[in-house]
C-alpha positions in Angstrom: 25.2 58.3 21.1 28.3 56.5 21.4 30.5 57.5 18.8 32.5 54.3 18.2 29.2 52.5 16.2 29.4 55.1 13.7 30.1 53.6 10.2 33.0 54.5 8.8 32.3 52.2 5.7 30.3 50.5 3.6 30.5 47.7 0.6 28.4 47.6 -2.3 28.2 44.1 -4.4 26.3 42.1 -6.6 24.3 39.4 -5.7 25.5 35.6 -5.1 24.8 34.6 -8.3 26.5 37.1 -10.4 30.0 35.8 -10.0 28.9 32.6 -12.1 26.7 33.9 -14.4 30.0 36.7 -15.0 32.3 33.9 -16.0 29.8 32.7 -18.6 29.8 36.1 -20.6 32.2 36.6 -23.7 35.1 39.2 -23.1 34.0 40.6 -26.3 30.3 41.7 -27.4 30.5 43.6 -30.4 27.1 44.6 -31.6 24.7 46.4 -29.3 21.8 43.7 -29.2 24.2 41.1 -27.7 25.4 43.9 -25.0 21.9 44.8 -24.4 20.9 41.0 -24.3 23.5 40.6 -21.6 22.4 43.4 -19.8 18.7 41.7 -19.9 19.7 38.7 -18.6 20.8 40.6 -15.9 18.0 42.4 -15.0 15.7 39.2 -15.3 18.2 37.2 -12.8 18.0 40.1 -10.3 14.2 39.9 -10.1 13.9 35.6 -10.3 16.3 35.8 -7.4 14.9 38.3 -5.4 17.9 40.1 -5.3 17.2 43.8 -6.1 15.1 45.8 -8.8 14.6 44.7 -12.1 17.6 47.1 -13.5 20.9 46.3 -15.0 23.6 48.0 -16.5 27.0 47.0 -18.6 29.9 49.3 -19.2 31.8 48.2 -22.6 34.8 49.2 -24.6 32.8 51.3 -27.1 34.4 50.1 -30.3 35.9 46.6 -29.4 32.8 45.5 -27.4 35.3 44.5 -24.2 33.4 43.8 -21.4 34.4 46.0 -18.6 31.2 45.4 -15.5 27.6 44.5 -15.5 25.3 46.0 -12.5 22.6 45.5 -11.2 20.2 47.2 -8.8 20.9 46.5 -5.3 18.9 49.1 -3.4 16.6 47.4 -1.2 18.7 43.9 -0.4 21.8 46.6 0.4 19.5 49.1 2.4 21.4 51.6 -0.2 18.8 54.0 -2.2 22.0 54.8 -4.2 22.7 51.1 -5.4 21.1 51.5 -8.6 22.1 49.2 -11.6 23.9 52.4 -13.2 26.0 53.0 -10.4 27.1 49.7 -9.8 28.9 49.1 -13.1 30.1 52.4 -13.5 31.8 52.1 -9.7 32.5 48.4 -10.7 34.4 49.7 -13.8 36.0 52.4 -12.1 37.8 50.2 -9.8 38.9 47.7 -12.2 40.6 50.1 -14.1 41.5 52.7 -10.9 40.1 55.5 -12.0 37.3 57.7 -11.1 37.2 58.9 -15.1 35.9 56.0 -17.3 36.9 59.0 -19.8 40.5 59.8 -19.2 43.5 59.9 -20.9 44.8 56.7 -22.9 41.3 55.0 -22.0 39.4 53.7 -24.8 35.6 55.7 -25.0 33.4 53.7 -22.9 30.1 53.1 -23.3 27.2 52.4 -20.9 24.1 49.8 -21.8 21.0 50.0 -19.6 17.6 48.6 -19.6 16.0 51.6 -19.4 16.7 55.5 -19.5 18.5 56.3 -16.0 16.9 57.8 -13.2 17.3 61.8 -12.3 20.1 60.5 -10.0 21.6 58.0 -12.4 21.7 60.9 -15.2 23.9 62.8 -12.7 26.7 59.4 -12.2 26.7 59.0 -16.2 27.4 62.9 -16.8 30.2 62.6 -14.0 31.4 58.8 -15.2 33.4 60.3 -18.3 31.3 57.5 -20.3 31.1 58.7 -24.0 28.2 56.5 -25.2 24.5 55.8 -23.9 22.6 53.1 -25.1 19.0 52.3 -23.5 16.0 50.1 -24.3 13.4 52.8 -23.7 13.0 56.7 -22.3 9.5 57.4 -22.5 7.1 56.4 -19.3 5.8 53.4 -20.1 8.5 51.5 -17.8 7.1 53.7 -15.2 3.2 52.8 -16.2 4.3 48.7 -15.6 6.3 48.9 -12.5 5.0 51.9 -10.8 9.1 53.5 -10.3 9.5 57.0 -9.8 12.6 58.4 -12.0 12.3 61.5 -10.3 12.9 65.0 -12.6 14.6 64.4 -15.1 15.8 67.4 -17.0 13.6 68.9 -20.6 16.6 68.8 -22.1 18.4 66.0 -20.8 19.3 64.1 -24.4 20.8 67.7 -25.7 22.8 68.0 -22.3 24.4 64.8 -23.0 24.8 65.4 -26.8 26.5 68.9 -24.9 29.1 66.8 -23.1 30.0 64.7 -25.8 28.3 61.3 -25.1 26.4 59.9 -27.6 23.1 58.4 -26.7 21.2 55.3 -29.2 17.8 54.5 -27.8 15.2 51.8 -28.4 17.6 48.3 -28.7 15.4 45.6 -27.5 12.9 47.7 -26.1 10.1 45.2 -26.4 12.2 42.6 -24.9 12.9 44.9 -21.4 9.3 46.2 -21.6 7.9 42.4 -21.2 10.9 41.6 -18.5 9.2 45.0 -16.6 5.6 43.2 -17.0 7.2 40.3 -15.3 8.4 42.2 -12.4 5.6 43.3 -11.9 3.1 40.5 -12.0 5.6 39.1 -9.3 4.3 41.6 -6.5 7.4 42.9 -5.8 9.0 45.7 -3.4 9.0 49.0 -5.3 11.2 51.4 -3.7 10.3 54.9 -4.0 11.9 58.1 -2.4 8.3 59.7 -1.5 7.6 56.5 0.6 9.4 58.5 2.7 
């Protein structure tokens, strides 16, 4: 092999259409159905567009509602089985701010907003993403029943080991609006990227 086309990088981004619909957001969102709503809107973009899975993620200012980054999934267009929504905004906010602890000192708490219960992976970046609040449409399998994902193993435990590090977790806000934005995925016979396709 010749050693000098080994990558030595790569770049993660959000689609074409993100930087627009970005600019249209309020810097503030204070109540958790207009975070969540904007996270929606998010996820339903990435699937009209064909631009990933249909998963997105915000990371807010806990208590002033400041809007820090929204993600969204990016795994397939970015050949990246990493590039899930979750990631994305928590790297996106990292970098804004130049820190790897979205939990540090002198930061305000964070909090993440996803369309759905992370992934076995994506429970591992929020632990790690100093984040101090969770808040997610739905955790129970019936996004997994629509779309066919696998989550992989997620811990028994897994709300107690977050309540354990400190990060509050609020489930269920605008659960029936993700759950029909799932059924729209897939009716659109998508791509559904699994690890055991392997």
């Amino acid at each position: 092999m010749d050693h000098t086309t080994l990558p030595c990088r790569f770049v993660l981004d959000l689609p074409n259409w993100a930087p627009d619909e970005l600019q249209q957001l309020p810097q503030f969102l204070p109540d958790l159905k207009a975070r969540m709503a904007a996270v929606l809107r998010f996820a339903r973009l990435n699937t009209e567009n064909q631009t990933g899975g249909p998963f997105a993620a915000g990371v807010f200012e806990r208590d002033s509602g400041r809007l820090m980054s929204i993600g969204v999934n990016r795994v397939v267009p970015l050949n990246c089985s990493s590039a899930h929504a979750e990631v994305m905004a928590l790297s996106l906010a990292q970098q804004r701010l130049g820190v790897y602890d979205l939990g540090g000192p002198g930061l305000p708490a964070h909090q993440l907003v996803v369309n759905w219960s992370p992934c076995a992976m994506c429970f591992g970046a929020v632990l790690w993403s100093g984040i101090r609040s969770l808040v997610i449409a739905g955790a129970d399998a019936a996004m997994m029943a629509i779309t066919s994902f696998d989550e992989g193993p997620m811990p028994d435990k897994w709300r107690e080991e977050l309540a354990k590090r400190g990060i509050e977790l609020i489930e269920g806000v605008l659960r029936q609006e993700a759950l029909a934005d799932f059924r729209t995925f897939a009716a659109s016979n998508p791509v559904v990227y699994n690890g055991r396709q392997g």
